[in-house]
PDB file of N, CA, C and O in Angstrom:
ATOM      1  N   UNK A   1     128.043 104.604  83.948  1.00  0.00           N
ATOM      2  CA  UNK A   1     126.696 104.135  84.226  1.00  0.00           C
ATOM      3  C   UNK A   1     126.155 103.492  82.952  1.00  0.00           C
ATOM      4  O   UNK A   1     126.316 104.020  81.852  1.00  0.00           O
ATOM      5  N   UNK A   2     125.586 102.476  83.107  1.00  0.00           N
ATOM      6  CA  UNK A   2     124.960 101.948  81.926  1.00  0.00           C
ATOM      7  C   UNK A   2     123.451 102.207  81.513  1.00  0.00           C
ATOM      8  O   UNK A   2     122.580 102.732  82.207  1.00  0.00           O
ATOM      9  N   UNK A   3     123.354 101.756  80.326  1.00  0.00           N
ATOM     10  CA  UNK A   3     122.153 102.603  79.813  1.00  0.00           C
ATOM     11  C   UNK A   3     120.804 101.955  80.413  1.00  0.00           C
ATOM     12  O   UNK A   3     119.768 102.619  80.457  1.00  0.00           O
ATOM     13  N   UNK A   4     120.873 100.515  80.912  1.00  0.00           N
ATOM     14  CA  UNK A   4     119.674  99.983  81.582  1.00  0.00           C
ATOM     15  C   UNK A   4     119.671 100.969  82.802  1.00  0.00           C
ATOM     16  O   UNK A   4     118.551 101.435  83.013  1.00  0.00           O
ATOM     17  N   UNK A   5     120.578 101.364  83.589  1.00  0.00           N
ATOM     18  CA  UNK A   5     120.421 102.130  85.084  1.00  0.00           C
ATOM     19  C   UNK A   5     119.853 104.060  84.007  1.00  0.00           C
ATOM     20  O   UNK A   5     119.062 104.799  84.593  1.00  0.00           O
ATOM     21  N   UNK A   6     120.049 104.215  83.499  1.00  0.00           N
ATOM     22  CA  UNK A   6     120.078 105.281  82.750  1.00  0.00           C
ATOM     23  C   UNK A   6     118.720 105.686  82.527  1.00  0.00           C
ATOM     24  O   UNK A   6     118.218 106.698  83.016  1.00  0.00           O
ATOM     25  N   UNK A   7     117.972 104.632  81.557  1.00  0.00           N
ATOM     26  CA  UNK A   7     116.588 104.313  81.040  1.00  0.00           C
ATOM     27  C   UNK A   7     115.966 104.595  83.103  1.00  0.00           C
ATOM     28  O   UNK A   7     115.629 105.597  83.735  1.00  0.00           O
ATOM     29  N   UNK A   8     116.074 103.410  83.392  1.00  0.00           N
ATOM     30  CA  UNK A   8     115.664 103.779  84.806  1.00  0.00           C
ATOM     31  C   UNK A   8     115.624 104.780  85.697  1.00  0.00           C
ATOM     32  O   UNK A   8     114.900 104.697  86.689  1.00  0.00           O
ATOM     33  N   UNK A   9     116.321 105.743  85.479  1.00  0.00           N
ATOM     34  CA  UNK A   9     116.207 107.387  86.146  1.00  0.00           C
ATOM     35  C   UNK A   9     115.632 107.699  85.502  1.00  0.00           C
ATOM     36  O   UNK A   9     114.553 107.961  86.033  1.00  0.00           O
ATOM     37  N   UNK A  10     115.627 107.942  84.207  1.00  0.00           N
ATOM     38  CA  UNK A  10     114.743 108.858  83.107  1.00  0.00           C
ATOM     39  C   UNK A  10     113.426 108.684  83.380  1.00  0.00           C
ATOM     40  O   UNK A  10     112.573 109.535  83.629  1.00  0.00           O
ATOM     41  N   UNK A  11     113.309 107.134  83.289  1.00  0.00           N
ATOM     42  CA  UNK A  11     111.717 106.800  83.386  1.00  0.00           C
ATOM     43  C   UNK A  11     111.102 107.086  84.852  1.00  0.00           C
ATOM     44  O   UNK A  11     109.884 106.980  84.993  1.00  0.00           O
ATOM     45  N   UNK A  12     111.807 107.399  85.799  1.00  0.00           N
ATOM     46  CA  UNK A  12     111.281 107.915  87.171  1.00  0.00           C
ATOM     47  C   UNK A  12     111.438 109.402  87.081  1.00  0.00           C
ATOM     48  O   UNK A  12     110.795 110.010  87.937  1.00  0.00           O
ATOM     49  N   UNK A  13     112.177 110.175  86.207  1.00  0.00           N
ATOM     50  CA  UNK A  13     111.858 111.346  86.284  1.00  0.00           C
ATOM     51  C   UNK A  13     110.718 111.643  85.107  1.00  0.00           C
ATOM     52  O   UNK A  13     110.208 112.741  85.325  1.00  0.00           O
ATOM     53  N   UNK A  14     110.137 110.965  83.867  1.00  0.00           N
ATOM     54  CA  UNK A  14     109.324 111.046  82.845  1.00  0.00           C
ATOM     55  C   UNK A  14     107.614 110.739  83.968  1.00  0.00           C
ATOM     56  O   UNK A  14     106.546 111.204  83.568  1.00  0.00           O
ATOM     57  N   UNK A  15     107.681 110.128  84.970  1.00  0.00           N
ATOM     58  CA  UNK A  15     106.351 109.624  85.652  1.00  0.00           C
ATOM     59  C   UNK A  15     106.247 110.558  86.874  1.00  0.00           C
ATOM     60  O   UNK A  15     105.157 110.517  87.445  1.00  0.00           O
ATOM     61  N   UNK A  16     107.395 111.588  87.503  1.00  0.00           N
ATOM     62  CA  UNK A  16     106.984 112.148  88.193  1.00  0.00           C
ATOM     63  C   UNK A  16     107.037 113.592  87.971  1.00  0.00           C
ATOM     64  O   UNK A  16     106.744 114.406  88.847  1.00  0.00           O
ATOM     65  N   UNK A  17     107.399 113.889  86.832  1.00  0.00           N
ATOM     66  CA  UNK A  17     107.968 114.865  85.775  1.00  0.00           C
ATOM     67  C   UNK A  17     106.756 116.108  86.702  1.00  0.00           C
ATOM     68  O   UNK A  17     107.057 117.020  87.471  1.00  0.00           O
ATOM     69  N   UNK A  18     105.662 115.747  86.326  1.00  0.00           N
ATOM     70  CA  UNK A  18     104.297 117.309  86.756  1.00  0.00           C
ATOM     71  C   UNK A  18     104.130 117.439  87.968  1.00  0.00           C
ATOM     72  O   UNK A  18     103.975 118.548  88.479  1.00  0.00           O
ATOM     73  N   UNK A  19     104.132 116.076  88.794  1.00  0.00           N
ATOM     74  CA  UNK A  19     104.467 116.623  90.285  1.00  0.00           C
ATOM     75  C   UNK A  19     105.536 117.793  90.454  1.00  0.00           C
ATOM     76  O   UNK A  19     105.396 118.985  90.728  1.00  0.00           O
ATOM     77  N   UNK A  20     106.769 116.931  90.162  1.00  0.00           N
ATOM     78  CA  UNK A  20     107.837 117.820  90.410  1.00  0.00           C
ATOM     79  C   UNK A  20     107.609 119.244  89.783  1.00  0.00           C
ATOM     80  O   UNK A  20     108.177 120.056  90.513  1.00  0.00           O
ATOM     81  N   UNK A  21     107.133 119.737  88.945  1.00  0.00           N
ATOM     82  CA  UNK A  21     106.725 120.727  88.200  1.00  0.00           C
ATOM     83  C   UNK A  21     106.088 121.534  88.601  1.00  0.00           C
ATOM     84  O   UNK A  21     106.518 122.686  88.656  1.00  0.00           O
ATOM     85  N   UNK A  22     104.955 121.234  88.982  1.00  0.00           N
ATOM     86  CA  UNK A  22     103.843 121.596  90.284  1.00  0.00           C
ATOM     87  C   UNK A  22     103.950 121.914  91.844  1.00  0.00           C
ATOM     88  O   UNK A  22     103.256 122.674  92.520  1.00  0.00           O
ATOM     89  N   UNK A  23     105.228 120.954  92.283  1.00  0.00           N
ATOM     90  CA  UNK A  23     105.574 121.444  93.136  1.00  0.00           C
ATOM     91  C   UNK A  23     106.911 122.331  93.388  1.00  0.00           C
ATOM     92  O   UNK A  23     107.386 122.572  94.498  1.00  0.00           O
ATOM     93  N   UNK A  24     107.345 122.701  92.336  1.00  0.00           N
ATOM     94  CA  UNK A  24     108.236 123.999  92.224  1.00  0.00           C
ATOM     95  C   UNK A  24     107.669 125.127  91.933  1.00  0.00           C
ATOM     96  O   UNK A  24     108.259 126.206  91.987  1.00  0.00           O
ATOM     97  N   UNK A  25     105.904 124.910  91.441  1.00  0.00           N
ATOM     98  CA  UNK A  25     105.444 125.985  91.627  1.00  0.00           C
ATOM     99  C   UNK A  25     105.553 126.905  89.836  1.00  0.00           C
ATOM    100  O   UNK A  25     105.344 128.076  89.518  1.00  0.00           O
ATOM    101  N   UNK A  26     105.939 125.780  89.097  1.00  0.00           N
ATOM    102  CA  UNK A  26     106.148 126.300  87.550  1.00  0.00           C
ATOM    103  C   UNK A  26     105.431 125.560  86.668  1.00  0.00           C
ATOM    104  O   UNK A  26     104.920 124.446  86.788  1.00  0.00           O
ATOM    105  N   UNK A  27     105.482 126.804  85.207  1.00  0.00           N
ATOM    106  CA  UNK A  27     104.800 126.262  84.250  1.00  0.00           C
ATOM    107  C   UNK A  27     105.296 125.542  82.868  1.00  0.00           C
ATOM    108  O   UNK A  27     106.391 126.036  82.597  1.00  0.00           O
ATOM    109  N   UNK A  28     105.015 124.804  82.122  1.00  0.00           N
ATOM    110  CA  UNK A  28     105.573 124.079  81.532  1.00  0.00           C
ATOM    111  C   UNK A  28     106.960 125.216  80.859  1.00  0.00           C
ATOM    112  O   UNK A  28     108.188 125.126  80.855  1.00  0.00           O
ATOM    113  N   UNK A  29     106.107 126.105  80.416  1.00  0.00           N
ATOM    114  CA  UNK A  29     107.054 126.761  79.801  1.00  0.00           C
ATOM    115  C   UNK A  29     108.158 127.387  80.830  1.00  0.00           C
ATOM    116  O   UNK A  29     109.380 127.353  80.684  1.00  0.00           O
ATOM    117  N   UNK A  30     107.548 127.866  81.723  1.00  0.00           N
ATOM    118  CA  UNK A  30     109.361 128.779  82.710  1.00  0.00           C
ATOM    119  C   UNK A  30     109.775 127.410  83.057  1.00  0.00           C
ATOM    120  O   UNK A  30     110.516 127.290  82.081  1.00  0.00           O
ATOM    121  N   UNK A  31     109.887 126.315  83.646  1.00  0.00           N
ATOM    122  CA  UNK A  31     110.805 124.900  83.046  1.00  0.00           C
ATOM    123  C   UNK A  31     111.620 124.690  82.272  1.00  0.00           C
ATOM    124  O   UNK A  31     112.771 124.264  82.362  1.00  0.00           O
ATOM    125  N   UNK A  32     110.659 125.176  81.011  1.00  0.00           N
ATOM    126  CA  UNK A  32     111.320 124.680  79.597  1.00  0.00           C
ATOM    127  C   UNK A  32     112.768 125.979  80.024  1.00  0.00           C
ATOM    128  O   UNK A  32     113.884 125.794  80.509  1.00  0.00           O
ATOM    129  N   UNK A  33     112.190 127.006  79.650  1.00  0.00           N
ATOM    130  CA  UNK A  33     113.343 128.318  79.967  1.00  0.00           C
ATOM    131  C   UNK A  33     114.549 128.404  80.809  1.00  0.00           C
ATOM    132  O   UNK A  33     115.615 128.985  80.608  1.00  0.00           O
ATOM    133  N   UNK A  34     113.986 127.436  82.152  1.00  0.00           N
ATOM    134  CA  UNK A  34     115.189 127.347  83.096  1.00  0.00           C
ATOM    135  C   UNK A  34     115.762 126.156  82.457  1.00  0.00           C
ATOM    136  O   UNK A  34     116.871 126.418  81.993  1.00  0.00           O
ATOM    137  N   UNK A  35     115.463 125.153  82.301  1.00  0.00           N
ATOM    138  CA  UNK A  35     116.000 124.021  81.379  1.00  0.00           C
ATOM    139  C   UNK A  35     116.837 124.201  80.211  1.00  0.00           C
ATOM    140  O   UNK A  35     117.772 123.426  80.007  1.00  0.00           O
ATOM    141  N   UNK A  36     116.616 125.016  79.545  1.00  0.00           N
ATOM    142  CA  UNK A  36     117.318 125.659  78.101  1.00  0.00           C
ATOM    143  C   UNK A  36     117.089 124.367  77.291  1.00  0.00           C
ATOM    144  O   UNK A  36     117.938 123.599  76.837  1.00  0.00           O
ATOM    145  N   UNK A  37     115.174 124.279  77.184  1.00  0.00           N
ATOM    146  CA  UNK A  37     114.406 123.310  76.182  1.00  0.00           C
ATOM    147  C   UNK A  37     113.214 124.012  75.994  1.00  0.00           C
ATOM    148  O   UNK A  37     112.921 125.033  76.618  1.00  0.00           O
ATOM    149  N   UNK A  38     112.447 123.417  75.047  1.00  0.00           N
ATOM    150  CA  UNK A  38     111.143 124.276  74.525  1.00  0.00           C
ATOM    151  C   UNK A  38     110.040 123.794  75.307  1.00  0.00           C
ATOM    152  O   UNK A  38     109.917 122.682  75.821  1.00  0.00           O
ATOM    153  N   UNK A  39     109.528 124.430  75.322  1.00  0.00           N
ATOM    154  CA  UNK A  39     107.832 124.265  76.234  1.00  0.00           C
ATOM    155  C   UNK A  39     106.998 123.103  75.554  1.00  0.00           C
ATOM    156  O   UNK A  39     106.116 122.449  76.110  1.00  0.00           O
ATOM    157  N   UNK A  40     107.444 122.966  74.235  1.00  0.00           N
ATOM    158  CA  UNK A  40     106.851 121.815  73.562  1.00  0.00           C
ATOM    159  C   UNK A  40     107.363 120.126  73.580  1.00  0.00           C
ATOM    160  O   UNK A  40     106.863 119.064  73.209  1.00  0.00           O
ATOM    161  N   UNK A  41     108.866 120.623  74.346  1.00  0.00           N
ATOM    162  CA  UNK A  41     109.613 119.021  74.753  1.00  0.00           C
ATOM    163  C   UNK A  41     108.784 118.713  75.928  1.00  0.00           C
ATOM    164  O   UNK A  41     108.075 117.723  76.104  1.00  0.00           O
ATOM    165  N   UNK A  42     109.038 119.983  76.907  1.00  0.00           N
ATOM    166  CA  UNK A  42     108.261 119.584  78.307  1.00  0.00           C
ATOM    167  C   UNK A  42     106.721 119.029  77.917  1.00  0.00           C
ATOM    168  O   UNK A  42     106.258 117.973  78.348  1.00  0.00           O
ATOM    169  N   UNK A  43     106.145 119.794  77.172  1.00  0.00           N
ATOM    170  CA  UNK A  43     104.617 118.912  77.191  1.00  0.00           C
ATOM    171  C   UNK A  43     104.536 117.367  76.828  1.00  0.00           C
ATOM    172  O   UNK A  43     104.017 116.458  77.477  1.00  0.00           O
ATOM    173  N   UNK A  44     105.398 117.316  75.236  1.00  0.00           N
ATOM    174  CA  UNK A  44     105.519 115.966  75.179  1.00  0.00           C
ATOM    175  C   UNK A  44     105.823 114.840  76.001  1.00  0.00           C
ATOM    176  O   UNK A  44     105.250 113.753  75.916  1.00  0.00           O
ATOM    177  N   UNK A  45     106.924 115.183  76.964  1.00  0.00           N
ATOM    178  CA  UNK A  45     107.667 114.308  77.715  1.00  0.00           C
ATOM    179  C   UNK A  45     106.920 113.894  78.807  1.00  0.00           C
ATOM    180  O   UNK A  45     107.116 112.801  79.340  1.00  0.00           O
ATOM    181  N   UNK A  46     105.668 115.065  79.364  1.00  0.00           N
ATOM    182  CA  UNK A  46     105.227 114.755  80.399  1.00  0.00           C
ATOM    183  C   UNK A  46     103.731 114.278  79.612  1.00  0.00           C
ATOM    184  O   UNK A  46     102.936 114.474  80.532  1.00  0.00           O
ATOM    185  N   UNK A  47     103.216 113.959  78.879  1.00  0.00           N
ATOM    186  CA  UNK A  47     102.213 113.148  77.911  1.00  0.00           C
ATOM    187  C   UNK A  47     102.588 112.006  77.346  1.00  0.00           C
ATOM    188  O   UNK A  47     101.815 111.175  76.868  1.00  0.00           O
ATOM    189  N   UNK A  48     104.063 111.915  77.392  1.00  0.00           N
ATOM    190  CA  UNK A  48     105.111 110.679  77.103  1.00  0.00           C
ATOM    191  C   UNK A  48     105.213 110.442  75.561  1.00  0.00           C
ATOM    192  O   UNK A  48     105.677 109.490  74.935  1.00  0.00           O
ATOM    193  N   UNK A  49     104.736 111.400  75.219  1.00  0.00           N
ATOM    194  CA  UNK A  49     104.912 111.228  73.349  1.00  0.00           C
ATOM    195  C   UNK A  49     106.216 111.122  72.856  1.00  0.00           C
ATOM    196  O   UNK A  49     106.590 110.688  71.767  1.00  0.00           O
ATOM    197  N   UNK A  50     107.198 111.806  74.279  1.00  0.00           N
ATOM    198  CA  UNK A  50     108.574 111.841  73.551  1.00  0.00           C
ATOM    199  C   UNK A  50     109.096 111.138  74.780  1.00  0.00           C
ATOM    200  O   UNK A  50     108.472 110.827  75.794  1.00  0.00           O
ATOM    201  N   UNK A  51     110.567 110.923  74.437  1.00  0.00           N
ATOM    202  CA  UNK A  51     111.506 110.204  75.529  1.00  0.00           C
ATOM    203  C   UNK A  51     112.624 111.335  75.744  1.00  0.00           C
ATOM    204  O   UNK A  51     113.098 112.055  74.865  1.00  0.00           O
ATOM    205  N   UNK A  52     112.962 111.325  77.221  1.00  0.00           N
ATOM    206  CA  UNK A  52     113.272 112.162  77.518  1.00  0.00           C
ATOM    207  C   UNK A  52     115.101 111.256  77.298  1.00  0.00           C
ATOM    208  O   UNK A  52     115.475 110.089  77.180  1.00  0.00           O
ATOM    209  N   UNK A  53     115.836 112.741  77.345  1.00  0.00           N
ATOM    210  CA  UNK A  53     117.169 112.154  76.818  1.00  0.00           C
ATOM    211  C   UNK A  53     117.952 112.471  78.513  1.00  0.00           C
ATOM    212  O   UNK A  53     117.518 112.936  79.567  1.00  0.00           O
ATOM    213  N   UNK A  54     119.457 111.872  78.002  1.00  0.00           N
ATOM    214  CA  UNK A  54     120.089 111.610  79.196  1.00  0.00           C
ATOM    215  C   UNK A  54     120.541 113.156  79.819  1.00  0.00           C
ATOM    216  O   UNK A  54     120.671 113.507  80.992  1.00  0.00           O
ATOM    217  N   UNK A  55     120.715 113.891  78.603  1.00  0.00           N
ATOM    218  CA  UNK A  55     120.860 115.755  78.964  1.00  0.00           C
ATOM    219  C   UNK A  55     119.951 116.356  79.393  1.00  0.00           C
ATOM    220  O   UNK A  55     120.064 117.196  80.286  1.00  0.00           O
ATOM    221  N   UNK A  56     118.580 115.949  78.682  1.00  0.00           N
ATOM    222  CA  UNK A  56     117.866 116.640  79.605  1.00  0.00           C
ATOM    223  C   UNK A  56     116.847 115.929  81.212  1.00  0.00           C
ATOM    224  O   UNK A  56     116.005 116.470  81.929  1.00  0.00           O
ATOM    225  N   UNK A  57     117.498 114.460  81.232  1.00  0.00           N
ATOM    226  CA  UNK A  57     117.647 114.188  82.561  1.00  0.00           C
ATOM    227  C   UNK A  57     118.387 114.960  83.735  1.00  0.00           C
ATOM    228  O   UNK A  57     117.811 115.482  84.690  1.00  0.00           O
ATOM    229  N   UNK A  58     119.906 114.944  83.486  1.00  0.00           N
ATOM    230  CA  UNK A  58     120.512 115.688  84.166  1.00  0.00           C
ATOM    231  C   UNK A  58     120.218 117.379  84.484  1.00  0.00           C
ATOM    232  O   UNK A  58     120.726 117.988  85.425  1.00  0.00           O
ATOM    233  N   UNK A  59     119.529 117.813  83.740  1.00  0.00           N
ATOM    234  CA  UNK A  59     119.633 119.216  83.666  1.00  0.00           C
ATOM    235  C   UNK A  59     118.178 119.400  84.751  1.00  0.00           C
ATOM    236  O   UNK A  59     118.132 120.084  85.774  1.00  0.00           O
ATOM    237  N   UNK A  60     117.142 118.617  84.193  1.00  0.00           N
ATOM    238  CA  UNK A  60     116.268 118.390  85.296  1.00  0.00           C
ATOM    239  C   UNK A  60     116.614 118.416  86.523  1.00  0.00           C
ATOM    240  O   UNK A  60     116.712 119.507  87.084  1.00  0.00           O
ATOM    241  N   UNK A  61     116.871 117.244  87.196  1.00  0.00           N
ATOM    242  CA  UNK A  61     117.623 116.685  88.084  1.00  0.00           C
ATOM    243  C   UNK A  61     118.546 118.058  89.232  1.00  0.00           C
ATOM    244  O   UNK A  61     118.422 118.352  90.421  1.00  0.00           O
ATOM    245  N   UNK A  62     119.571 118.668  87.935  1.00  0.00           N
ATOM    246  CA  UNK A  62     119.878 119.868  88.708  1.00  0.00           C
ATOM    247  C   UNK A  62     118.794 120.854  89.295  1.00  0.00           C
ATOM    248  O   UNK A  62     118.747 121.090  90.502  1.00  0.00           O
ATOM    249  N   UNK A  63     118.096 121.308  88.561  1.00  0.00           N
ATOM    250  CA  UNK A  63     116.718 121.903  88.721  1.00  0.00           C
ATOM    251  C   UNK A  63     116.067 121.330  89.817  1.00  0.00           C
ATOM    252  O   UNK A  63     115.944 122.294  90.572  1.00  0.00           O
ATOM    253  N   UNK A  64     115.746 120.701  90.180  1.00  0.00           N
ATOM    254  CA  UNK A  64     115.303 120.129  91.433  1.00  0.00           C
ATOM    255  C   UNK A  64     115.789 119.244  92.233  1.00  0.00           C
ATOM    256  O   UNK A  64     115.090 118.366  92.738  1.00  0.00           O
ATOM    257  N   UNK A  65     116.835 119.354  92.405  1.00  0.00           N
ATOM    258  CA  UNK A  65     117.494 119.218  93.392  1.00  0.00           C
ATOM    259  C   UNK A  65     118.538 120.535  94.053  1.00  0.00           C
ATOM    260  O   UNK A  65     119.199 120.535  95.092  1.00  0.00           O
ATOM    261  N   UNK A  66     118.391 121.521  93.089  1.00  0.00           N
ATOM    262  CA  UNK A  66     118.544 123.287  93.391  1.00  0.00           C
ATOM    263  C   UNK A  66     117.332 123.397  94.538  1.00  0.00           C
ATOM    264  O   UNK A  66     117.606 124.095  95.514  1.00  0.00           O
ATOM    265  N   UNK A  67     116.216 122.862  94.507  1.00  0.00           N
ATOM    266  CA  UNK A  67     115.187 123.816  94.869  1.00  0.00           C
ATOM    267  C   UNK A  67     114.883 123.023  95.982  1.00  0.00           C
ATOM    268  O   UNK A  67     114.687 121.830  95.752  1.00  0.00           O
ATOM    269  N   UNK A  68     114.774 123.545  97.508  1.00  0.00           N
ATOM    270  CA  UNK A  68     114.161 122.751  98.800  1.00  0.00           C
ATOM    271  C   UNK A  68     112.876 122.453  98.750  1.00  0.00           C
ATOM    272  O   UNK A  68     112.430 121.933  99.772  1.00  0.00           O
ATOM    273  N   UNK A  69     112.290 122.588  98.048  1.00  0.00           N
ATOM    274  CA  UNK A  69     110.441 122.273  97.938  1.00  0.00           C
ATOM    275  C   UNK A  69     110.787 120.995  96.865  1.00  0.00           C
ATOM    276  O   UNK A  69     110.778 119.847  97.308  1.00  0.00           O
ATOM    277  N   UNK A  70     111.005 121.179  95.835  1.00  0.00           N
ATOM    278  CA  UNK A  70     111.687 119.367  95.276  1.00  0.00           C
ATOM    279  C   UNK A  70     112.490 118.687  95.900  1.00  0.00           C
ATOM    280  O   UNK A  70     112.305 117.470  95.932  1.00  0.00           O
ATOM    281  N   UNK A  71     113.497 119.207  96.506  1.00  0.00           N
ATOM    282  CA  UNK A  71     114.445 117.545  96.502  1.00  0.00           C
ATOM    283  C   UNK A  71     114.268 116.639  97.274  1.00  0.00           C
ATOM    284  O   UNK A  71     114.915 115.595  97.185  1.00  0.00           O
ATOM    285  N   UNK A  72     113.241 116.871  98.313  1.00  0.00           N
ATOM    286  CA  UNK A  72     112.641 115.852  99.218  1.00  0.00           C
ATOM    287  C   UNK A  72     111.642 114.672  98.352  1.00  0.00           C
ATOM    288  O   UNK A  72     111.330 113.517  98.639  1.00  0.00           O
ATOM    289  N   UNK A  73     111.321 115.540  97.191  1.00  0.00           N
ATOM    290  CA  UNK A  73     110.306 114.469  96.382  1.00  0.00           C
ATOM    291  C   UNK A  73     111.712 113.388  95.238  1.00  0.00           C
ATOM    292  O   UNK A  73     111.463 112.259  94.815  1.00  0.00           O
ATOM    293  N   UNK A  74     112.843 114.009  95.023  1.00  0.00           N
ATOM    294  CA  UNK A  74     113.889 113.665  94.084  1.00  0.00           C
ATOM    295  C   UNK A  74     114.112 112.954  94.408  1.00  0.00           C
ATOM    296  O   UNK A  74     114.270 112.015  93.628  1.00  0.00           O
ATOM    297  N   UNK A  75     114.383 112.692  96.194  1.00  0.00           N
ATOM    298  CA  UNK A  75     114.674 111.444  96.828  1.00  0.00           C
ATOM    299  C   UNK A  75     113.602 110.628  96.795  1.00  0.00           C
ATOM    300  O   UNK A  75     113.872 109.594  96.183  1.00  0.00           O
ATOM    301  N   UNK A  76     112.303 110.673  97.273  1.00  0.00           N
ATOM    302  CA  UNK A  76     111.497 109.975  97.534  1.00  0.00           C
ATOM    303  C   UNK A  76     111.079 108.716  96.565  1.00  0.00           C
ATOM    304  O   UNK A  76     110.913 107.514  96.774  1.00  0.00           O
ATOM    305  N   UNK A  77     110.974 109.673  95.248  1.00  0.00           N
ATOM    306  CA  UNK A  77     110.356 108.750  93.754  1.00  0.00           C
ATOM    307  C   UNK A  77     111.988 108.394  93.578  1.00  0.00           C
ATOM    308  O   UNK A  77     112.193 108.445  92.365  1.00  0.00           O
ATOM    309  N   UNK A  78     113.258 108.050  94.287  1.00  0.00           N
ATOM    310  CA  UNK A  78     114.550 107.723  93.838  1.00  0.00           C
ATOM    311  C   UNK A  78     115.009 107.891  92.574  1.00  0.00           C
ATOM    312  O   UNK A  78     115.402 107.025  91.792  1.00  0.00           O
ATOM    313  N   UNK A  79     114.913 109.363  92.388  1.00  0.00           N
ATOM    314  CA  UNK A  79     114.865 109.741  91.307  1.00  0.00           C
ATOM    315  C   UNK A  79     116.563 110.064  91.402  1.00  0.00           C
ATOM    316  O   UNK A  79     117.175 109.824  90.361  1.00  0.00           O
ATOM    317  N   UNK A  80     117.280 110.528  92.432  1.00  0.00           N
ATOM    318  CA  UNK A  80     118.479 110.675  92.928  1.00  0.00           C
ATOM    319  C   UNK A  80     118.865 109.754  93.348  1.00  0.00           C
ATOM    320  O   UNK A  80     118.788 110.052  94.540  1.00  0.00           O
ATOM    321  N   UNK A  81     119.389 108.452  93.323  1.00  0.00           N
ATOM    322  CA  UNK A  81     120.093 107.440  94.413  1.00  0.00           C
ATOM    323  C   UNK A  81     121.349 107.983  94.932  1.00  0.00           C
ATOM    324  O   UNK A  81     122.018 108.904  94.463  1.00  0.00           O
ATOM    325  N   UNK A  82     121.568 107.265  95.981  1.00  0.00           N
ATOM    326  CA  UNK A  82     123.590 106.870  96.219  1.00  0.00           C
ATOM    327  C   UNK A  82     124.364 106.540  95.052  1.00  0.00           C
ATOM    328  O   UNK A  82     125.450 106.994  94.694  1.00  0.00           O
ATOM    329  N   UNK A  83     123.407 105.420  94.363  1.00  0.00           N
ATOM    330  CA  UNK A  83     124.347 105.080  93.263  1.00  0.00           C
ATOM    331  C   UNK A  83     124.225 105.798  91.941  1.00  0.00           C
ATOM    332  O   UNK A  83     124.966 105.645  90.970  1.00  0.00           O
ATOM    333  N   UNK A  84     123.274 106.535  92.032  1.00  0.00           N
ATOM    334  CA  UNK A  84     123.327 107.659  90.889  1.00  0.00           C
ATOM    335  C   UNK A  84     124.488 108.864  90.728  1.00  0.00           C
ATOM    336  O   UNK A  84     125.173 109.236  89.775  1.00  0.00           O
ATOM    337  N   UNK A  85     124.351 109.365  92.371  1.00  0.00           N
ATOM    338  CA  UNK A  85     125.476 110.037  92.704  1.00  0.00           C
ATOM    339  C   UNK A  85     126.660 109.473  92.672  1.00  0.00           C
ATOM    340  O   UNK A  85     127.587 110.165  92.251  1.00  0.00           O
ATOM    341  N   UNK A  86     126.815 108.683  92.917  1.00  0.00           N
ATOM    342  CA  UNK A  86     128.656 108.184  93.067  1.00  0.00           C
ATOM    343  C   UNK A  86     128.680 107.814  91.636  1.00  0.00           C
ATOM    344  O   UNK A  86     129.020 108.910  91.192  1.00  0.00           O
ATOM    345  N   UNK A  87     128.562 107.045  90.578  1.00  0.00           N
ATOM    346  CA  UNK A  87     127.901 107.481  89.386  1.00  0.00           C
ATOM    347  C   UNK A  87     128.060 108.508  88.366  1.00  0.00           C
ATOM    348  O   UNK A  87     128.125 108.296  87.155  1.00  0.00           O
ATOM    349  N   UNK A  88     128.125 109.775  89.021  1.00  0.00           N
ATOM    350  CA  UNK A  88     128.411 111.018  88.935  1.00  0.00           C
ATOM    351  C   UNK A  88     129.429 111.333  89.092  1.00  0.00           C
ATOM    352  O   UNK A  88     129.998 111.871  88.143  1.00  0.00           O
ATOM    353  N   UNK A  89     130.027 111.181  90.149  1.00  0.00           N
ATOM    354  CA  UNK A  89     130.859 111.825  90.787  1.00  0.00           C
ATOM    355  C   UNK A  89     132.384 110.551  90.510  1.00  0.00           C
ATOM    356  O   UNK A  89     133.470 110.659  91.080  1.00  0.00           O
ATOM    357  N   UNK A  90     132.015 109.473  89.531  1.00  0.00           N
ATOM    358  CA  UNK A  90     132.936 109.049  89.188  1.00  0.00           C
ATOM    359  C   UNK A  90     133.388 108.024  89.719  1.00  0.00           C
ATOM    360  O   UNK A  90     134.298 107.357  89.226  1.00  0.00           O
ATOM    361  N   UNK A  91     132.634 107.688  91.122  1.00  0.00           N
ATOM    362  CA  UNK A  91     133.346 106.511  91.951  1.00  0.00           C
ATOM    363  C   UNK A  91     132.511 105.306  91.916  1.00  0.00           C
ATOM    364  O   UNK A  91     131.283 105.269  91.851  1.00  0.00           O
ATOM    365  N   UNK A  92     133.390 104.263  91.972  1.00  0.00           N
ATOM    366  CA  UNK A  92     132.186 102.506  91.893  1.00  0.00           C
ATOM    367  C   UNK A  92     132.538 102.239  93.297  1.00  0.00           C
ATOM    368  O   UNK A  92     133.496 102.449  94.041  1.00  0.00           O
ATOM    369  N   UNK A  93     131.405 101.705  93.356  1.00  0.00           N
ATOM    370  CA  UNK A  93     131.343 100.761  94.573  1.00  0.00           C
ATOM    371  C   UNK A  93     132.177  99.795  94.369  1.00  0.00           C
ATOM    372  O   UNK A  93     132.308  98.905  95.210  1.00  0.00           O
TER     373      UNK A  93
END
């Protein structure tokens, strides 16, 4: 995957970052904890002071798309594509 498609997930998970957050029903910090990041990345990232990296995209990402109350929103803001997944999973179109 290249880093323009890359930047582009990040930045859809950096803009829907507190929804998703909010609607898992957590606080910055138990995030940060399930994430294995500090409560002070999560604030930044979702104030946008910081940029969120490609690890802790993915680790997100797992995180809500674990949880049935997010992954309907993961899809929605295409925060997950087809081509993110295949992507993943190693295969090109």
């Amino acid at each position: 995957m290249n880093e323009e498609l890359k930047r582009l997930y990040i930045d859809r998970m950096v803009e829907n970052l507190t929804v998703l957050r909010a609607k898992l029903g957590v606080t910055q910090s138990e995030l940060a904890e399930i994430a294995g990041i500090s409560r002070q990345t999560i604030l930044s990232v979702e104030k946008k002071q910081r940029g969120m990296t490609w690890n802790m995209f993915l680790a997100l990402l797992y995180i809500f798309t674990a949880n049935e109350k997010t992954v309907p929103l993961v899809d929605l803001f295409e925060i997950r594509t087809d081509e993110l997944v295949e992507a993943m999973q190693g295969k090109k179109k």
